[in-house]
C-alpha positions as CSV (number, residue, x, y, z in Angstrom):
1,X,61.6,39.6,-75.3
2,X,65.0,37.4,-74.8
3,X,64.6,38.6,-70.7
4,X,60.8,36.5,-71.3
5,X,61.9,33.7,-73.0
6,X,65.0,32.8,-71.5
7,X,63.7,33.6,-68.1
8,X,60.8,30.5,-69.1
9,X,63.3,28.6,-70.4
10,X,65.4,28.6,-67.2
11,X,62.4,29.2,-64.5
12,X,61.0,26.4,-62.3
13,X,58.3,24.6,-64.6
14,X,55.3,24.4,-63.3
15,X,53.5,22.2,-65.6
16,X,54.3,18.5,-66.8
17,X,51.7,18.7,-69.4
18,X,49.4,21.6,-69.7
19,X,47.2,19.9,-72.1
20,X,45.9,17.7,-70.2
21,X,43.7,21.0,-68.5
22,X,42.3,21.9,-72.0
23,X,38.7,21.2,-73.3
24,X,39.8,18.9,-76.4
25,X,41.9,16.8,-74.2
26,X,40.8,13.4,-73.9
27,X,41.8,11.6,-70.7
28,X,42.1,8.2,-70.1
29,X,39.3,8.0,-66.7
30,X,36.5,10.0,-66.3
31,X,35.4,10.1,-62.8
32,X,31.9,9.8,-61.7
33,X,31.1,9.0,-65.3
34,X,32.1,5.3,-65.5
35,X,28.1,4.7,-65.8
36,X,27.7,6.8,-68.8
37,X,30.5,5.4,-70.1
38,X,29.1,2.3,-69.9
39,X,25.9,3.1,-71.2
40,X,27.5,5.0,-74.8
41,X,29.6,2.0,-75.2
42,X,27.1,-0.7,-74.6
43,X,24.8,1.2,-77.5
44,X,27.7,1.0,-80.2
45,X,28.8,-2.0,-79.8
46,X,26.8,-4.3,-82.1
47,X,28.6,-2.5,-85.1
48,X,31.8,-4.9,-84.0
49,X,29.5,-7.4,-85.0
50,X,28.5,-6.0,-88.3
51,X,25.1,-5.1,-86.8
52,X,23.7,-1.3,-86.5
53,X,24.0,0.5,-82.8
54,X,20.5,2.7,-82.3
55,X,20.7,6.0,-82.2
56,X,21.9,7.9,-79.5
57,X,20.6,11.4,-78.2
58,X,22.7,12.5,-75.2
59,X,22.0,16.0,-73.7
60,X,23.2,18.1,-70.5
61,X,24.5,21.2,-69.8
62,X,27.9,22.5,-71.0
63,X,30.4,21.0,-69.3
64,X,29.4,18.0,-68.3
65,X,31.6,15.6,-70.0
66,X,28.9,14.4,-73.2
67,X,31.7,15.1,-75.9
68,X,34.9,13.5,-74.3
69,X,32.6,10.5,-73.1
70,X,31.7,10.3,-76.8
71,X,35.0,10.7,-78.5
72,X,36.4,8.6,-76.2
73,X,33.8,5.9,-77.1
74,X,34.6,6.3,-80.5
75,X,38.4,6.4,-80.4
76,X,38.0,2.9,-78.2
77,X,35.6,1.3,-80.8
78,X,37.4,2.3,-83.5
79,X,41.0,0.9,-82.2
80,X,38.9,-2.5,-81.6
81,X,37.2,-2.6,-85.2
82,X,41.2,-2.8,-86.5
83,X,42.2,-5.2,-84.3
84,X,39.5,-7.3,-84.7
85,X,38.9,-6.3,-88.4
86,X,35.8,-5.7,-88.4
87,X,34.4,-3.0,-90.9
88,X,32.9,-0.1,-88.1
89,X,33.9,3.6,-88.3
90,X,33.3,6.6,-86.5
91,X,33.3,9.9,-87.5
92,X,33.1,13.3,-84.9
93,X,31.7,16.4,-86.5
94,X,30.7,19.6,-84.8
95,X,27.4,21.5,-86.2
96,X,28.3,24.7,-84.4
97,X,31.7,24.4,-86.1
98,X,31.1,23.5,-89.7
99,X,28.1,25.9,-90.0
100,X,26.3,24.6,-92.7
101,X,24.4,21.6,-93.8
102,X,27.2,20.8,-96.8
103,X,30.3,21.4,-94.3
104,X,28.2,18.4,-91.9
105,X,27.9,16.1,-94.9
106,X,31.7,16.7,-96.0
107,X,32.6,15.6,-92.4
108,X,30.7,12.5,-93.0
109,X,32.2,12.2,-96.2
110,X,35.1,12.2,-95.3
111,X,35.3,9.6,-92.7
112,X,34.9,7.2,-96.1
113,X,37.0,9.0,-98.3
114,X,34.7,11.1,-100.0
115,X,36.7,14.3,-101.4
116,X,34.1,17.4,-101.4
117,X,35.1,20.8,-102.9
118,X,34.5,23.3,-100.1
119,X,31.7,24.9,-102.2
120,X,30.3,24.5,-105.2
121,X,27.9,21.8,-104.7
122,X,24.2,21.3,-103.8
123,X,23.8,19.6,-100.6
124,X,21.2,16.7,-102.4
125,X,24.9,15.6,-104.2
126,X,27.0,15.4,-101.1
127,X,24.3,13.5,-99.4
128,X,24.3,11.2,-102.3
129,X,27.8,10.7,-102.6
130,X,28.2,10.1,-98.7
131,X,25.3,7.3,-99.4
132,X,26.6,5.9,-102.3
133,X,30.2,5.2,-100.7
134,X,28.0,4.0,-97.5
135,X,26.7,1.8,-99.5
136,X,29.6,0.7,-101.9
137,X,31.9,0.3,-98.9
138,X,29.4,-1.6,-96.9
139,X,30.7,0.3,-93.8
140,X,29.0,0.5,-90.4
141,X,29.6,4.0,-89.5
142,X,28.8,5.3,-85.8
143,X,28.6,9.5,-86.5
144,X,28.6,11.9,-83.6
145,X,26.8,15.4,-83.7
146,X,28.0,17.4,-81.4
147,X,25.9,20.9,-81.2
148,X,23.4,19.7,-83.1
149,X,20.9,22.0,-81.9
150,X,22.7,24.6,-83.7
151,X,22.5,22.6,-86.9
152,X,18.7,22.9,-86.5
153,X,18.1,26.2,-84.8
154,X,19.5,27.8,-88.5
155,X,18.7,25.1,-90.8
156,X,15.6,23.3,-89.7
157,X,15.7,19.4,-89.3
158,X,15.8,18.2,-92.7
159,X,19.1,17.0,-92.6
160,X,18.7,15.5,-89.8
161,X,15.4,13.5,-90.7
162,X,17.7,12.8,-93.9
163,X,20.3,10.9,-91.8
164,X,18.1,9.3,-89.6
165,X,16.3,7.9,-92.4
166,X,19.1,7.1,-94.5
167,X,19.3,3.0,-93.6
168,X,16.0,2.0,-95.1
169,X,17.3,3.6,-98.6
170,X,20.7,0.8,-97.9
171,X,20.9,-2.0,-98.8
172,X,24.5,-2.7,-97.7
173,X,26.2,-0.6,-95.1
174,X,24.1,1.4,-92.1
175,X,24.5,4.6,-90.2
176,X,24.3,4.8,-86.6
177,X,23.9,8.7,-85.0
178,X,24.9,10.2,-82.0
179,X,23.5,13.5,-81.3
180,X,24.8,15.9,-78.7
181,X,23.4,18.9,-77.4
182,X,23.5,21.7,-74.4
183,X,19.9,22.8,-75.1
184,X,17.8,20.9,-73.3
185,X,14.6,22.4,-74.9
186,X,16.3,21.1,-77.9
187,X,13.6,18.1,-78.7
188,X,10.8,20.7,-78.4
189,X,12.0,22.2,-82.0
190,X,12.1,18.5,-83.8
191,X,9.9,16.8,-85.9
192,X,8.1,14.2,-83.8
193,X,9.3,11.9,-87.1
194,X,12.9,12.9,-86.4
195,X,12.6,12.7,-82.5
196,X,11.5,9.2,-82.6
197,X,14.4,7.9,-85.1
198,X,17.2,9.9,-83.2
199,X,16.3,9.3,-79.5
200,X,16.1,5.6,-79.5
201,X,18.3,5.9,-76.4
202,X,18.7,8.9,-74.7
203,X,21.4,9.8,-72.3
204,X,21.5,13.0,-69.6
205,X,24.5,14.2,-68.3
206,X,23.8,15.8,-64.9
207,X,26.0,18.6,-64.0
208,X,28.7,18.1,-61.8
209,X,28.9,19.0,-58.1
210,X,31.5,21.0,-56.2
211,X,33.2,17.4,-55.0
212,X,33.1,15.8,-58.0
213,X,34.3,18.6,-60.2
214,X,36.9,18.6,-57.2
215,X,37.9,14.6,-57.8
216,X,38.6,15.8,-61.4
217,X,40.6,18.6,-61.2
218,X,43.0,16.3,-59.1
219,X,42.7,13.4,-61.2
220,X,43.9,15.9,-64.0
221,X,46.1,18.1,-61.9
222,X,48.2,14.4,-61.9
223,X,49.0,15.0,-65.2
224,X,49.0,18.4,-66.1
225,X,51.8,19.7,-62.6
226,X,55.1,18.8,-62.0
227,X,54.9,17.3,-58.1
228,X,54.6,20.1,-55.9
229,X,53.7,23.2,-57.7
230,X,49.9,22.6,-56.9
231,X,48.4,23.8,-53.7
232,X,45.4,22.2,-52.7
233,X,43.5,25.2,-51.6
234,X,43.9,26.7,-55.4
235,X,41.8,23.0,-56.9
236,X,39.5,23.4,-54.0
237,X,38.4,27.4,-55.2
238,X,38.5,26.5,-58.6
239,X,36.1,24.0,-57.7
240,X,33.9,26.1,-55.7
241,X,33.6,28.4,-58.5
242,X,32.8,26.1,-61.4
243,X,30.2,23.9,-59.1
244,X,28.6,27.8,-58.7
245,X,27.8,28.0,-62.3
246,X,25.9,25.4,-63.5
247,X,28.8,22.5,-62.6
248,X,30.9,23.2,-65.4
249,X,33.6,21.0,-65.4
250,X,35.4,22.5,-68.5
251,X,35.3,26.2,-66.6
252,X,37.1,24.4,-63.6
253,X,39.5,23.4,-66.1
254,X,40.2,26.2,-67.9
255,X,40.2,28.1,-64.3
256,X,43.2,25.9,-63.1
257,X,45.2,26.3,-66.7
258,X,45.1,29.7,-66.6
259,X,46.1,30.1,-62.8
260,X,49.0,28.0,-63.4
261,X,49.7,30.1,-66.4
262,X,49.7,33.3,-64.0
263,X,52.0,31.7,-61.8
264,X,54.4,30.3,-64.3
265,X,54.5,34.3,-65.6
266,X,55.3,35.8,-62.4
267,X,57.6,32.9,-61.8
268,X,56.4,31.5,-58.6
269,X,56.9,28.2,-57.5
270,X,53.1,27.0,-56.5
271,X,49.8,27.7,-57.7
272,X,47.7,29.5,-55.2
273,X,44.1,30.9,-54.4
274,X,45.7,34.3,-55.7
275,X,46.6,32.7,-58.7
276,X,43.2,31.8,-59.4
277,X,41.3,35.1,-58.5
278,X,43.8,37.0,-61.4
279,X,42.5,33.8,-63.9
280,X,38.9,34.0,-63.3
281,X,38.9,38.0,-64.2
282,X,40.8,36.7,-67.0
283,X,38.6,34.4,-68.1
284,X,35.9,37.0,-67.9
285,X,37.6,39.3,-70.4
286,X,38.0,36.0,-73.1
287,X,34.6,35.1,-72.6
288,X,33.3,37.7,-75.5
289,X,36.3,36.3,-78.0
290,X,35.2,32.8,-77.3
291,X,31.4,33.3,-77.8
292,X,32.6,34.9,-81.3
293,X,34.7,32.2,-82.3
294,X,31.7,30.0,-81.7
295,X,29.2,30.9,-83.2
296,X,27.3,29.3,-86.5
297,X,28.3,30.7,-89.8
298,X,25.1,32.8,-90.3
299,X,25.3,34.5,-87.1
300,X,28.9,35.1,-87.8
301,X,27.7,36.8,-91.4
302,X,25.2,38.6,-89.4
303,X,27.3,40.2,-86.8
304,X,30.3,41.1,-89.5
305,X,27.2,42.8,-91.8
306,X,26.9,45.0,-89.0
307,X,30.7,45.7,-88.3
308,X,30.9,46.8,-92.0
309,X,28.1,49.1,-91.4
310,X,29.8,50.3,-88.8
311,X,33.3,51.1,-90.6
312,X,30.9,52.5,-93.2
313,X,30.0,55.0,-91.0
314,X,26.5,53.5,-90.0
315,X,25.9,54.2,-86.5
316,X,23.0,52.0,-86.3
317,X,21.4,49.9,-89.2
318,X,17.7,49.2,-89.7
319,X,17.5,45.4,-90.0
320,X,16.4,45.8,-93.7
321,X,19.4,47.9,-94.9
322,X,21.5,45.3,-92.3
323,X,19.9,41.8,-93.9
324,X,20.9,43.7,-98.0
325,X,24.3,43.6,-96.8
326,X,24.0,39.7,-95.3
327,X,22.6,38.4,-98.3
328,X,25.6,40.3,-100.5
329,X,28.2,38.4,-98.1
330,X,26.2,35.2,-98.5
331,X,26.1,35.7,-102.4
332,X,30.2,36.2,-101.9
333,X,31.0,33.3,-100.1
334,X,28.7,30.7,-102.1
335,X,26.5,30.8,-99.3
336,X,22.1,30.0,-99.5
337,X,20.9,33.0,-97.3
338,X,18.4,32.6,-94.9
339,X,15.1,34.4,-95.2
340,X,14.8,38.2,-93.5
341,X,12.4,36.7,-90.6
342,X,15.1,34.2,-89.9
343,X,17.9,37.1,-89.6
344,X,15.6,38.9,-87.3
345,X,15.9,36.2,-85.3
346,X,19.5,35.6,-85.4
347,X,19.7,39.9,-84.5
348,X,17.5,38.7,-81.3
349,X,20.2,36.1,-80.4
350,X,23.1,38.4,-81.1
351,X,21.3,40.9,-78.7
352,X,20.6,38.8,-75.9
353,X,24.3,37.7,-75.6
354,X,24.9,41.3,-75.7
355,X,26.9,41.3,-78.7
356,X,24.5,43.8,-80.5
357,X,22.0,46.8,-79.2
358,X,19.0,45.6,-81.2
359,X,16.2,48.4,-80.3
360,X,12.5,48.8,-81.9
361,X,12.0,52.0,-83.5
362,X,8.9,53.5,-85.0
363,X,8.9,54.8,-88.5
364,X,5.5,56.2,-88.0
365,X,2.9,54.9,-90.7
366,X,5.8,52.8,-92.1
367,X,5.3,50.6,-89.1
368,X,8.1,49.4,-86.7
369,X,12.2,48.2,-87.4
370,X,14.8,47.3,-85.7
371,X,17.6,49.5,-85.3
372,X,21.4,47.2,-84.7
373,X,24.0,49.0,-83.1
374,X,27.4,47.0,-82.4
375,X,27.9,46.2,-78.7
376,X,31.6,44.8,-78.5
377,X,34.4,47.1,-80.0
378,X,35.2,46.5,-83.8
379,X,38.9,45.9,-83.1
380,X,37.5,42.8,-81.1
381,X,35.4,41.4,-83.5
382,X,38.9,42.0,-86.4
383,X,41.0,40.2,-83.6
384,X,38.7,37.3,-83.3
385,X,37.6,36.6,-86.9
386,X,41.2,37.2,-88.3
387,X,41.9,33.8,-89.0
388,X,38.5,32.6,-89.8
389,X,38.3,31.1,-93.3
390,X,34.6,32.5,-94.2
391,X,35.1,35.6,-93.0
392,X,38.8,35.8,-93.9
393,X,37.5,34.9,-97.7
394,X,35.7,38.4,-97.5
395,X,38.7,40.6,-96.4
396,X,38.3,43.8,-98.5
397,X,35.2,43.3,-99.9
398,X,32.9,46.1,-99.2
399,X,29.0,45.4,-100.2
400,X,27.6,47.1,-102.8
401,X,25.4,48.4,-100.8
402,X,27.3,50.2,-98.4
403,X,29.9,51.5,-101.0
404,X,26.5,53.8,-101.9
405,X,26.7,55.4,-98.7
């Protein structure tokens, strides 16, 4: 291990700044999105004024710059509310992320200060505390939702009709929303009551092409390399291969970080196309781990039921004896399940990305089940969710209904 790290230490560097290639990182131009850019800002504006923005739904596919458009809006408006003291605030909370209905209303919260326990209350109170210091604070708060779609694929829309409603219940104080989503079918699952409160603008990010995804990596590349250790061939493949799927953007990125990271290993002095052909099979092999990391609470309860089925020595669980041992790790964690048809339809999900073998079996005069089998290896899913706080709250606990077998 000294051999490794002195031998980075004293190597030729290759990056200046290898954040700037990540997904969270914010850059200061977006190229071939000053238009959208315009658009996002031009809608929150009136809340410098003390006025409420409309809401905003803005929806592409993933990758196309809708998140660091947004948080870059808000970080701008926000700067210019304190310097021209005017009373606006923004607030950035991912659905997919916080998983629940009560961790979304703590993010809100806690924009204006409110201090939520991490369980223990019903959701009607946190929504009426985040009102009630709305309201008491006479703030005009700009809120983004990013995977929001996620938000109402598990919990339905009532939350979200909640927030969109929430001004006429004000009397001081109002509550702009912008809503982001990757589904594009998205709108097809709302309320037409909800539809027409949150899309009062509506924004589509188209995806990128090979060019423009091109003109990024460079713009980035400016940043992210010391002078010289970047060969142009390397940003034009890395290109090529993101414009191929979909015009991701963030892929690209990721691409290029990676193949620098290869090269700064073997300790060569440029990145090159080689560079990038050892990253992309890299990035295959991480795909699984980041799909895991990413998914919504109750999926992640689902899939974890069946890895304790598993290491109980269940090769492959009928959904009913699966769904007993959900609800026992909702019950755990302080967690409302969802109903047994819902479950089935988060097994569905699980199966088609391939993270579980869900197969119909007949039980004769009993009628038809499931049957969930794990698809990725169990030391995969322990890797992943090691350090996740709801699942790492249940390390050790064995369901009841498994210790029975």
């Amino acid at each position: 291990m000294e051999k490794v790290f002195e031998g980075f230490l004293g190597g030729r560097k290759i990056f200046a700044n290898r954040d700037a290639l990540r997904p969270d990182f914010i850059p200061d131009r977006f190229p071939h999105r000053e238009e959208q850019l315009r658009r996002v800002a031009g809608i929150v504006a009136p809340v410098l004024a003390g006025q409420r923005g409309s809401n905003l739904f803005v929806y592409g596919q993933t990758g196309t710059g809708k998140t660091a458009i947004v948080r870059f809006v808000l970080g701008q408006l926000e700067a210019k509310a304190r310097a021209k003291y005017a009373n606006a605030i923004t607030c950035y909370v991912n659905c997919r992320v916080a998983g629940t209905e009560y961790r979304v209303l703590a993010g809100l919260g806690k924009s204006l200060g409110v201090s939520v326990p991490f369980t223990g209350l019903a959701t009607a109170e946190v929504l009426s505390r985040f009102r009630g210091s709305l309201e008491e604070q006479r703030s005009f708060l700009v809120a983004a939702l990013d995977e929001v779609d996620s938000l109402v694929k598990i919990h339905g829309d009532v939350l979200l009709y909640q927030l969109t409603r929430i001004n006429e219940t004000l009397k001081e104080g109002r509550l702009s929303i912008i809503g982001i989503s990757n589904d594009l079918r998205f709108k097809e699952r709302l309320d037409p009551r909800v539809l027409s409160s949150l899309s009062e603008e509506e924004l589509v990010f188209k995806p990128y092409t090979a060019p423009e995804i091109r003109d990024i990596l460079y713009d980035r590349a400016k940043s992210a390399f010391n002078a010289g250790a970047l060969e142009d061939s390397a940003v034009g493949l890395c290109a090529a291969e993101a414009a191929g799927e979909h015009g991701d953007a963030r892929r690209a990125l990721d691409l290029l970080r990676v193949a620098g990271e290869v090269a700064e290993r073997e300790g060569s002095d440029k990145v090159s196309d080689i560079h990038v052909r050892i990253a992309e099979k890299k990035i295959e092999e991480d795909r699984v781990s980041t799909v895991l990391g990413s998914m919504p609470l109750h999926s992640k309860f689902v899939l974890w039921s069946s890895y304790l089925a598993s290491n109980a020595g269940v090769d492959a669980a009928v959904t009913g004896d699966l769904y007993e041992v959900y609800v026992e790790l909702c019950k755990e964690s302080g967690v409302e399940p969802l109903t047994q048809r819902r479950v089935s339809s988060l097994i569905n999900e699980l199966d088609l990305l391939g993270l579980v073998n869900a197969r119909v079996v007949s039980l004769g005069r009993y009628g038809r089940t499931k049957k969930v089998k794990l698809s990725v290896a169990d030391g995969q899913i322990a890797r992943v969710y090691k350090d996740d706080p709801w699942i790492n709250a249940l390390a050790g606990y064995v369901p009841r209904c498994l210790s029975k077998t």
